[in-house]
mmCIF file as gemmi writes it, N, C-alpha and C atoms, coordinates in Angstrom:
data_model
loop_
_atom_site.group_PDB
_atom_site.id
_atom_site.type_symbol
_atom_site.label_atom_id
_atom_site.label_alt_id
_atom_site.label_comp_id
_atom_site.label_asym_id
_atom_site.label_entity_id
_atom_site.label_seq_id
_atom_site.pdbx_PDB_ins_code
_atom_site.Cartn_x
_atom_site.Cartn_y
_atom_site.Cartn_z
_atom_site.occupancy
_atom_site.B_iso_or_equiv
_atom_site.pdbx_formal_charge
_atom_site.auth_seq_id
_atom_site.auth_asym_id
_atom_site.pdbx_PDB_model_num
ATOM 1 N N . UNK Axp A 1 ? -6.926 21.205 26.38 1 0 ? 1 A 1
ATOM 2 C CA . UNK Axp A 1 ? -6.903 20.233 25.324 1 0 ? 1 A 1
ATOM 3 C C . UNK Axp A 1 ? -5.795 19.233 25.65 1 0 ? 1 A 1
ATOM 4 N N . UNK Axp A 2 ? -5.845 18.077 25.6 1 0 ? 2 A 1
ATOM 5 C CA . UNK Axp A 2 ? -5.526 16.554 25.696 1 0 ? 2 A 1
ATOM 6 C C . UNK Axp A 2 ? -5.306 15.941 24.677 1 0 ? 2 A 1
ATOM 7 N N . UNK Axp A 3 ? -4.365 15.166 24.226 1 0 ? 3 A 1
ATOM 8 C CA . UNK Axp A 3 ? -4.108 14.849 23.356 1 0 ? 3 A 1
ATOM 9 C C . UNK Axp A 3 ? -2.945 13.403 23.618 1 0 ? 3 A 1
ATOM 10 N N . UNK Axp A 4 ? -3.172 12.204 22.79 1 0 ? 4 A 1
ATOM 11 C CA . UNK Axp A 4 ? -2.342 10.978 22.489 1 0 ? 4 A 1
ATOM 12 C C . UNK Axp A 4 ? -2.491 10.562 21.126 1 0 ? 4 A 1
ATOM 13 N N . UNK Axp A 5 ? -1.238 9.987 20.581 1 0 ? 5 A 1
ATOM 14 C CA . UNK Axp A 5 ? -0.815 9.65 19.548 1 0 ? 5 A 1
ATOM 15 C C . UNK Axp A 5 ? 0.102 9.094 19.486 1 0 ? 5 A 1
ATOM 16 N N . UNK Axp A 6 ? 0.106 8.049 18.49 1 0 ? 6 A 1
ATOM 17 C CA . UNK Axp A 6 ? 0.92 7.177 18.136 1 0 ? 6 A 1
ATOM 18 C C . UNK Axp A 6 ? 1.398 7.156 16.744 1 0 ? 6 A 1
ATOM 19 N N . UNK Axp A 7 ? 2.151 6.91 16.178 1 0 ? 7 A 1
ATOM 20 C CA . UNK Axp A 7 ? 3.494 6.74 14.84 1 0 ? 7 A 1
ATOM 21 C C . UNK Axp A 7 ? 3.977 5.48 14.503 1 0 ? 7 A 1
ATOM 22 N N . UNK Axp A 8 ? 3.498 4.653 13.332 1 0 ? 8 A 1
ATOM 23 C CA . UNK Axp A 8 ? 4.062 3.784 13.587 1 0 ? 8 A 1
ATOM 24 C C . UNK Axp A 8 ? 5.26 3.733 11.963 1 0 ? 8 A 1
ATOM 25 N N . UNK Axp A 9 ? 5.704 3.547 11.151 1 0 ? 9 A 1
ATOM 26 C CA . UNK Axp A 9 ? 6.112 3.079 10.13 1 0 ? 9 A 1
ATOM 27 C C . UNK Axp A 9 ? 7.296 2.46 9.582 1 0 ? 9 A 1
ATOM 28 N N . UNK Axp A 10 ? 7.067 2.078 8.669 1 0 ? 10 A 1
ATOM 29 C CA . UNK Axp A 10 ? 8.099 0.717 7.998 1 0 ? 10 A 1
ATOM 30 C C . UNK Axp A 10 ? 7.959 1.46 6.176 1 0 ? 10 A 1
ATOM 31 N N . UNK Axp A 11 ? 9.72 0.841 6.015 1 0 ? 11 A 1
ATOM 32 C CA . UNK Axp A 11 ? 10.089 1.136 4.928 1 0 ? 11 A 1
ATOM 33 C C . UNK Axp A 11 ? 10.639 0.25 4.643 1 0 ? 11 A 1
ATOM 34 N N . UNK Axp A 12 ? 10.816 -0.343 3.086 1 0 ? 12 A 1
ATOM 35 C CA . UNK Axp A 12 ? 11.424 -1.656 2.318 1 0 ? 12 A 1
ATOM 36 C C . UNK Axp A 12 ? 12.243 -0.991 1.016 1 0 ? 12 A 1
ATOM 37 N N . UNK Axp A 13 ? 13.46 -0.927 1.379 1 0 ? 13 A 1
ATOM 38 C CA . UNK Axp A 13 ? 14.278 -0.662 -0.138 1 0 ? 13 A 1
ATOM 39 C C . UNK Axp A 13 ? 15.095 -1.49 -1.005 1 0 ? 13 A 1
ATOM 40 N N . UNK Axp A 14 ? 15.032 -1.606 -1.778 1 0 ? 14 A 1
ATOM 41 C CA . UNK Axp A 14 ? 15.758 -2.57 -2.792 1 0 ? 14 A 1
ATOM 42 C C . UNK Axp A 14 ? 16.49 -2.379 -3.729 1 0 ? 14 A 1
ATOM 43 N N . UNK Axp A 15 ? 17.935 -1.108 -4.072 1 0 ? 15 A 1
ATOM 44 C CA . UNK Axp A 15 ? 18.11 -0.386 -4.765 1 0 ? 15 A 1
ATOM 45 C C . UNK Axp A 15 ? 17.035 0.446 -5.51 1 0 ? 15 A 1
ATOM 46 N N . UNK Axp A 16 ? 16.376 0.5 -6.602 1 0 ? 16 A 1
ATOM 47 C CA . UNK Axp A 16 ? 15.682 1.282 -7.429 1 0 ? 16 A 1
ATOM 48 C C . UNK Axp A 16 ? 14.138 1.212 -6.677 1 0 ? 16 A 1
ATOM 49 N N . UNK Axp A 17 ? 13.551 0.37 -6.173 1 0 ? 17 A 1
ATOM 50 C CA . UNK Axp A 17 ? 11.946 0.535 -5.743 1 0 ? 17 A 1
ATOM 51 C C . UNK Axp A 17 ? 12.4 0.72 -4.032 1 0 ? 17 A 1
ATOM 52 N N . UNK Axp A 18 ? 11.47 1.386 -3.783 1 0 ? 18 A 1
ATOM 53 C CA . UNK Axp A 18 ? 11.317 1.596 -2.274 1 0 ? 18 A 1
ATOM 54 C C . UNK Axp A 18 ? 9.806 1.732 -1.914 1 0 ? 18 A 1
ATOM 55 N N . UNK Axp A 19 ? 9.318 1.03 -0.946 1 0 ? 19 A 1
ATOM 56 C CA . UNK Axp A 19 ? 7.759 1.236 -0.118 1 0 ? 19 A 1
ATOM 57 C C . UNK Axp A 19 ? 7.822 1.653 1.349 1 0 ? 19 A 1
ATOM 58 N N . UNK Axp A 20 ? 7.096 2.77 1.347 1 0 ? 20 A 1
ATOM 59 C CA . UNK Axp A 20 ? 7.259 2.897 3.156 1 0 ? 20 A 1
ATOM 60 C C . UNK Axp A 20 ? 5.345 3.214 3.939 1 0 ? 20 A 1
ATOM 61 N N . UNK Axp A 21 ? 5.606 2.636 4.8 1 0 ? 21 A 1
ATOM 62 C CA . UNK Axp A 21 ? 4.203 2.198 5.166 1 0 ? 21 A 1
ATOM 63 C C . UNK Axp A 21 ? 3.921 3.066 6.636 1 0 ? 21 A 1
ATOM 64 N N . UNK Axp A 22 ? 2.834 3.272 6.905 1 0 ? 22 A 1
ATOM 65 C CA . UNK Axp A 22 ? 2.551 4.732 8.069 1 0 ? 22 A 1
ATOM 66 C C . UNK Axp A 22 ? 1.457 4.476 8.514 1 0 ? 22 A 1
ATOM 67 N N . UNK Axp A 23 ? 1.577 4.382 9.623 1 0 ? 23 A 1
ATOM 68 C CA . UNK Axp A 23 ? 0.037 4.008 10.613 1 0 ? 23 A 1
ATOM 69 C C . UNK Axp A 23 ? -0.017 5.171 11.634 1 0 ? 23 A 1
ATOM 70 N N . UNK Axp A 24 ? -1.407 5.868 11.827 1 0 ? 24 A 1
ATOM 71 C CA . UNK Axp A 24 ? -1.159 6.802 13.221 1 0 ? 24 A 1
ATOM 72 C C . UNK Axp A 24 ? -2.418 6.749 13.713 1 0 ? 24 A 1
ATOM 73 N N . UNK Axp A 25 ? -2.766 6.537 14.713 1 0 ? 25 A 1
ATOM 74 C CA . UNK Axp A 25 ? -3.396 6.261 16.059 1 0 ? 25 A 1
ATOM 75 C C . UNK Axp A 25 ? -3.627 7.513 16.958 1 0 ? 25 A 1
ATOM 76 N N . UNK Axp A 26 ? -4.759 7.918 17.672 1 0 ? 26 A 1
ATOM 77 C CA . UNK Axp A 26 ? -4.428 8.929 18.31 1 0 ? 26 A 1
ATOM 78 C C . UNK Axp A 26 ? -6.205 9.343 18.748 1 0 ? 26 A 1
ATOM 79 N N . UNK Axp A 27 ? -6.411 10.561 19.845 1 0 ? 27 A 1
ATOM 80 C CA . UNK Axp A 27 ? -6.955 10.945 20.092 1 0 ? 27 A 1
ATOM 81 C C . UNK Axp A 27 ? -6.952 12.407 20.841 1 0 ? 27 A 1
ATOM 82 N N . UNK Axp A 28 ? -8.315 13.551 20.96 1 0 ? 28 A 1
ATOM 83 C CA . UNK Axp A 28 ? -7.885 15.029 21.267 1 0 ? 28 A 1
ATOM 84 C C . UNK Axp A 28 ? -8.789 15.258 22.101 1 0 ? 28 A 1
ATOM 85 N N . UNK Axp A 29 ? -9.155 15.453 23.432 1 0 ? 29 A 1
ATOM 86 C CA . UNK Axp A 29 ? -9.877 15.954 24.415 1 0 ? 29 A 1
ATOM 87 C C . UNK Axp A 29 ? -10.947 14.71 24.446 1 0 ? 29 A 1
ATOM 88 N N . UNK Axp A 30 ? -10.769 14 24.401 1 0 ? 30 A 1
ATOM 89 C CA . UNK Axp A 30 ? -11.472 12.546 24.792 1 0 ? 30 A 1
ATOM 90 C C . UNK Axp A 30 ? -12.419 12.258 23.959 1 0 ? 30 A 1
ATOM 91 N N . UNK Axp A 31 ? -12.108 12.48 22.66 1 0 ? 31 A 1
ATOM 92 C CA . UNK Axp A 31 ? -13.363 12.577 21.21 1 0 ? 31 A 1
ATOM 93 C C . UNK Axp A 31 ? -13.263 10.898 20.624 1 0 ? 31 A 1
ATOM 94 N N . UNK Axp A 32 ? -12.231 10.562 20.795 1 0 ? 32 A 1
ATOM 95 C CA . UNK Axp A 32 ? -12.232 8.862 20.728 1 0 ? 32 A 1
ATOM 96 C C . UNK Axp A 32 ? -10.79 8.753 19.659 1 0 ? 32 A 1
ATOM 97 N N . UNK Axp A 33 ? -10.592 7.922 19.091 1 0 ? 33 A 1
ATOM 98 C CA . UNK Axp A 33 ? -9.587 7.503 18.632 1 0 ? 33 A 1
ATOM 99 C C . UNK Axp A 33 ? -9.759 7.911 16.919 1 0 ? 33 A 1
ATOM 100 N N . UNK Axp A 34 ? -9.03 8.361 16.005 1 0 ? 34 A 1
ATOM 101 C CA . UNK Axp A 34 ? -8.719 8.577 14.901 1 0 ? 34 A 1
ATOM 102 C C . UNK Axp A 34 ? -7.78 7.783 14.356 1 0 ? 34 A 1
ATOM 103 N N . UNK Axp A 35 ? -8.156 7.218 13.067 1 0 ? 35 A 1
ATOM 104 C CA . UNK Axp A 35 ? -6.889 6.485 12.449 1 0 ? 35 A 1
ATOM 105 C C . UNK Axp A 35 ? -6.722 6.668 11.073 1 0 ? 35 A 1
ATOM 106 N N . UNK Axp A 36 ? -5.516 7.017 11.008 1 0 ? 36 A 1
ATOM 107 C CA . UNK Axp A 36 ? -5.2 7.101 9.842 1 0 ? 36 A 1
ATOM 108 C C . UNK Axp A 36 ? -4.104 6.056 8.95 1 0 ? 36 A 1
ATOM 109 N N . UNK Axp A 37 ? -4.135 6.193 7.735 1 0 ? 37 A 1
ATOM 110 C CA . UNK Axp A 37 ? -2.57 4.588 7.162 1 0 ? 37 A 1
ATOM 111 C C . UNK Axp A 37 ? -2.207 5.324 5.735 1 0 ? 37 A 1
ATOM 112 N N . UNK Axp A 38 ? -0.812 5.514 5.299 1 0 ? 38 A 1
ATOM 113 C CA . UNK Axp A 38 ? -0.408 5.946 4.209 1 0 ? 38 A 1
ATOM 114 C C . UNK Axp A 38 ? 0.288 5.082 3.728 1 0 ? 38 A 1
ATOM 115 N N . UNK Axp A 39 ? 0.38 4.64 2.016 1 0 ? 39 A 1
ATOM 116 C CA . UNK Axp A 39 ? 1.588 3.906 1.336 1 0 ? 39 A 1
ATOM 117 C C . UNK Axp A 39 ? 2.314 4.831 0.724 1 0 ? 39 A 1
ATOM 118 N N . UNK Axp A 40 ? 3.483 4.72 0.773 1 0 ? 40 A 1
ATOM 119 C CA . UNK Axp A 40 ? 3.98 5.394 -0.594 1 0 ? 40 A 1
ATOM 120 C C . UNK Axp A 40 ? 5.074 4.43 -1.079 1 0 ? 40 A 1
ATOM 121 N N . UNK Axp A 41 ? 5.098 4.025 -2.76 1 0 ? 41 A 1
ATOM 122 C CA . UNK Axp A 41 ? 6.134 3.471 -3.165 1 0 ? 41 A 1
ATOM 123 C C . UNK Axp A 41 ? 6.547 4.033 -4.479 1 0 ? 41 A 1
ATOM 124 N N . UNK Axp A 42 ? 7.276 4.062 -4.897 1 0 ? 42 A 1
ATOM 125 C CA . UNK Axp A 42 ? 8.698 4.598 -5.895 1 0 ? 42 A 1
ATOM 126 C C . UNK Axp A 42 ? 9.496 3.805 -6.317 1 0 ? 42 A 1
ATOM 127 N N . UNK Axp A 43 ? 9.672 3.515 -8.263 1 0 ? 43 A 1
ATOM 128 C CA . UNK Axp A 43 ? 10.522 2.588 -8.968 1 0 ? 43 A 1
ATOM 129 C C . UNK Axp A 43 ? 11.2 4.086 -9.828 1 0 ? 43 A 1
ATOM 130 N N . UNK Axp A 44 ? 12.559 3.849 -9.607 1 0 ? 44 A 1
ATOM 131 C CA . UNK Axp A 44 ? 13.275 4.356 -10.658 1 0 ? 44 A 1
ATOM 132 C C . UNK Axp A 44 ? 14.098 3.142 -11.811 1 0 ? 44 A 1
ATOM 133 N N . UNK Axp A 45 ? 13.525 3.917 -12.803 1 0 ? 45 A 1
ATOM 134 C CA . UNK Axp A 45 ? 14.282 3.028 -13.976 1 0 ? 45 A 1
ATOM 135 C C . UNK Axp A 45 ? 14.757 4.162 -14.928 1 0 ? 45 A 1
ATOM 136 N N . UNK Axp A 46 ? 16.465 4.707 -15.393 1 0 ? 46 A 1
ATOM 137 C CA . UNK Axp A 46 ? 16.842 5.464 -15.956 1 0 ? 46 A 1
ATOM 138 C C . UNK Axp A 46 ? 17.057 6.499 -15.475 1 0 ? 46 A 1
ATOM 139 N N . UNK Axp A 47 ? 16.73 7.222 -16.3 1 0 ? 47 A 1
ATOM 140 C CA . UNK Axp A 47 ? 15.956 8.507 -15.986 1 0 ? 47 A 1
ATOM 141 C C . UNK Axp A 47 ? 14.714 8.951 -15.24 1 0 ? 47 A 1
ATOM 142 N N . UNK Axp A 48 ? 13.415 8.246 -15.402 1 0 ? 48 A 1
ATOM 143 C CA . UNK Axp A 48 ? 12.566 8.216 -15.163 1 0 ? 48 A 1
ATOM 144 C C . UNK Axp A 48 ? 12.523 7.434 -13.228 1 0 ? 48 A 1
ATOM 145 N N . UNK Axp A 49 ? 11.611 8.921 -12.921 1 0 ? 49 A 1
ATOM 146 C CA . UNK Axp A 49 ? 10.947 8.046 -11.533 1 0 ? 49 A 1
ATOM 147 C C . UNK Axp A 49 ? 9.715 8.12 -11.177 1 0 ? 49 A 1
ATOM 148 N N . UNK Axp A 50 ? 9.101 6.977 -11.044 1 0 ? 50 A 1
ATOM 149 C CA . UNK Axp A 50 ? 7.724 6.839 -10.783 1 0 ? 50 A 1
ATOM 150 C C . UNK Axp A 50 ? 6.648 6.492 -9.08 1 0 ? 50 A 1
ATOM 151 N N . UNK Axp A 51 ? 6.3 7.719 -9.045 1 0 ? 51 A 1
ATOM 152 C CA . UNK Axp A 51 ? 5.764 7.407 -7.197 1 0 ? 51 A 1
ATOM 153 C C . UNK Axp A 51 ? 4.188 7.428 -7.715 1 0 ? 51 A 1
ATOM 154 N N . UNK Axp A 52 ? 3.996 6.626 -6.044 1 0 ? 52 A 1
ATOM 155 C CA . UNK Axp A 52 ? 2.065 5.961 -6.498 1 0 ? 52 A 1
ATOM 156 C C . UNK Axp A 52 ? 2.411 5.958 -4.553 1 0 ? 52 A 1
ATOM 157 N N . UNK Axp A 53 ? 1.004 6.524 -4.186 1 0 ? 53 A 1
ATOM 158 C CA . UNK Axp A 53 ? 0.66 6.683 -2.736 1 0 ? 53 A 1
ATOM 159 C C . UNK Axp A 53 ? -0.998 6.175 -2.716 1 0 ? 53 A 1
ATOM 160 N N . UNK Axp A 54 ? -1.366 5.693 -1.284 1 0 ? 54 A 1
ATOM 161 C CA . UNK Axp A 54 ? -2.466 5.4 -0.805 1 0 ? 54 A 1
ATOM 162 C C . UNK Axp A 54 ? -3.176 5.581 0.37 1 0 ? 54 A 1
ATOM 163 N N . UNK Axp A 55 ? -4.084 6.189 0.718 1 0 ? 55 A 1
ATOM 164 C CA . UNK Axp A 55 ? -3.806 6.837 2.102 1 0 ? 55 A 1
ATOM 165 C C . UNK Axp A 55 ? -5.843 6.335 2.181 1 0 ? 55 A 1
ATOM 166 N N . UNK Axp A 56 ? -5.595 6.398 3.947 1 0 ? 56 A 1
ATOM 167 C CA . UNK Axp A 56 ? -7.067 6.542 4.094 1 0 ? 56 A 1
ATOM 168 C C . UNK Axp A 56 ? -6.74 7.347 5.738 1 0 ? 56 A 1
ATOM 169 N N . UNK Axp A 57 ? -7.987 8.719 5.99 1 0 ? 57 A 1
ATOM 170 C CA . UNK Axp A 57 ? -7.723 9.106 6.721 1 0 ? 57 A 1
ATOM 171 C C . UNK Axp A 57 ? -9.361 9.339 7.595 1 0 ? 57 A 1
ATOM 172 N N . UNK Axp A 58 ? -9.007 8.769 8.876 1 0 ? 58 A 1
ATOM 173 C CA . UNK Axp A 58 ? -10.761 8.946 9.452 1 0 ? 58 A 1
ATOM 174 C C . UNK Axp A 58 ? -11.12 10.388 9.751 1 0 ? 58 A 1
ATOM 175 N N . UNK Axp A 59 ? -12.231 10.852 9.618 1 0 ? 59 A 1
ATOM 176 C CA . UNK Axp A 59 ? -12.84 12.074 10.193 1 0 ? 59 A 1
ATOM 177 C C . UNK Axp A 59 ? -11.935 12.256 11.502 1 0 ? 59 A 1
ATOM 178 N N . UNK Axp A 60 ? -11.726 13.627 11.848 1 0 ? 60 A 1
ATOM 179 C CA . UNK Axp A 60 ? -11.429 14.364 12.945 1 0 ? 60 A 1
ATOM 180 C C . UNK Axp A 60 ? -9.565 13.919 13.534 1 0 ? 60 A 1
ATOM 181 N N . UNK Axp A 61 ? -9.333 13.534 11.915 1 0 ? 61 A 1
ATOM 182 C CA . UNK Axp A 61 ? -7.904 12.874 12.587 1 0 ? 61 A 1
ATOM 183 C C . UNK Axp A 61 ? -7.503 14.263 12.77 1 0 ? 61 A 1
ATOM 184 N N . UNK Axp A 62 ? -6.369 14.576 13.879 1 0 ? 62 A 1
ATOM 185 C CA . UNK Axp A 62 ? -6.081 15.927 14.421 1 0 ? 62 A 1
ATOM 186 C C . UNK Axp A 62 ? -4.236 15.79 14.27 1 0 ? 62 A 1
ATOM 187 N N . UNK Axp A 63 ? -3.265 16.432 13.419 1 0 ? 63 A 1
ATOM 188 C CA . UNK Axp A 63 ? -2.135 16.423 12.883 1 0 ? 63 A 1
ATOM 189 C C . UNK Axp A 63 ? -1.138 17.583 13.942 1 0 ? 63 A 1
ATOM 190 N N . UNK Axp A 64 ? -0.275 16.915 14.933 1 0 ? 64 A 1
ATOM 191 C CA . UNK Axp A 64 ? 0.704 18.194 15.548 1 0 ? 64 A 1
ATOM 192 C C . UNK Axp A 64 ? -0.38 18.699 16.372 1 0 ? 64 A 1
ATOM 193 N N . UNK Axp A 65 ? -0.127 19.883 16.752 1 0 ? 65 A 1
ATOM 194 C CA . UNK Axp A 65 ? -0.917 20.487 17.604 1 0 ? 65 A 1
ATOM 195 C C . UNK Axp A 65 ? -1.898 22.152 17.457 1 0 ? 65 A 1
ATOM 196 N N . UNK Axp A 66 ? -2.745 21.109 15.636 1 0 ? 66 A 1
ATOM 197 C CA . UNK Axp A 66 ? -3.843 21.641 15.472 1 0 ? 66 A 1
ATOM 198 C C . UNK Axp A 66 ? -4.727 21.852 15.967 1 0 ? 66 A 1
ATOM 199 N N . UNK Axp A 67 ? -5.561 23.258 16.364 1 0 ? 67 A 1
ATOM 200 C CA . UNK Axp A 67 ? -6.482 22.981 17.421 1 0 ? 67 A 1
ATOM 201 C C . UNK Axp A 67 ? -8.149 22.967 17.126 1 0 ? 67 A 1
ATOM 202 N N . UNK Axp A 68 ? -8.829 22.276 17.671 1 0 ? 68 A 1
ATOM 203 C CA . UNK Axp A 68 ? -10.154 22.238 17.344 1 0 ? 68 A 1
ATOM 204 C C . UNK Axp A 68 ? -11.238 23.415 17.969 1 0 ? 68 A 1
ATOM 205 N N . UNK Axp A 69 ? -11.272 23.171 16.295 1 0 ? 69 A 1
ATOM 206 C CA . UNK Axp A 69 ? -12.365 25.144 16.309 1 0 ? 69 A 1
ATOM 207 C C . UNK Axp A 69 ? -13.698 24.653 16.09 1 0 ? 69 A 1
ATOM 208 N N . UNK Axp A 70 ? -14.064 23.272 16.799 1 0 ? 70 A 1
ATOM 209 C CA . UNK Axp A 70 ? -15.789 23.188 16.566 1 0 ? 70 A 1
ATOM 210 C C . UNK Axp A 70 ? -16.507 23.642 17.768 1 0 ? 70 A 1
């Protein structure tokens, strides 16, 4: 098993809100390329903190060195 991948991400903080942004790229025994993209952002006001995420992830994306049992 063969395997490439890529990492990409960016984060924006501004005291109380923060957004950090995640791209990954990659492929496992020559099955083709997988892509995946995550948001996550967070406002604290007070007491209170509020997180909101967004993610889209393609079929057969393969995470670390999970191995494929098809």
């Amino acid at each position: 098993m063969s395997s490439t991948t890529g990492l990409l991400s960016a984060a924006w903080s501004n005291g109380a809100e923060r957004v950090q942004a995640n791209f990954r790229d990659g492929d496992i025994s020559g099955k083709g390329n997988a892509f995946g993209t995550w948001i996550d952002a967070s406002l604290a006001q007070g007491r209170f903190l509020q997180n909101a995420g967004v993610f889209r992830i393609d079929p057969d994306v393969t995470w670390g060195n999970t191995a494929d049992h098809q």
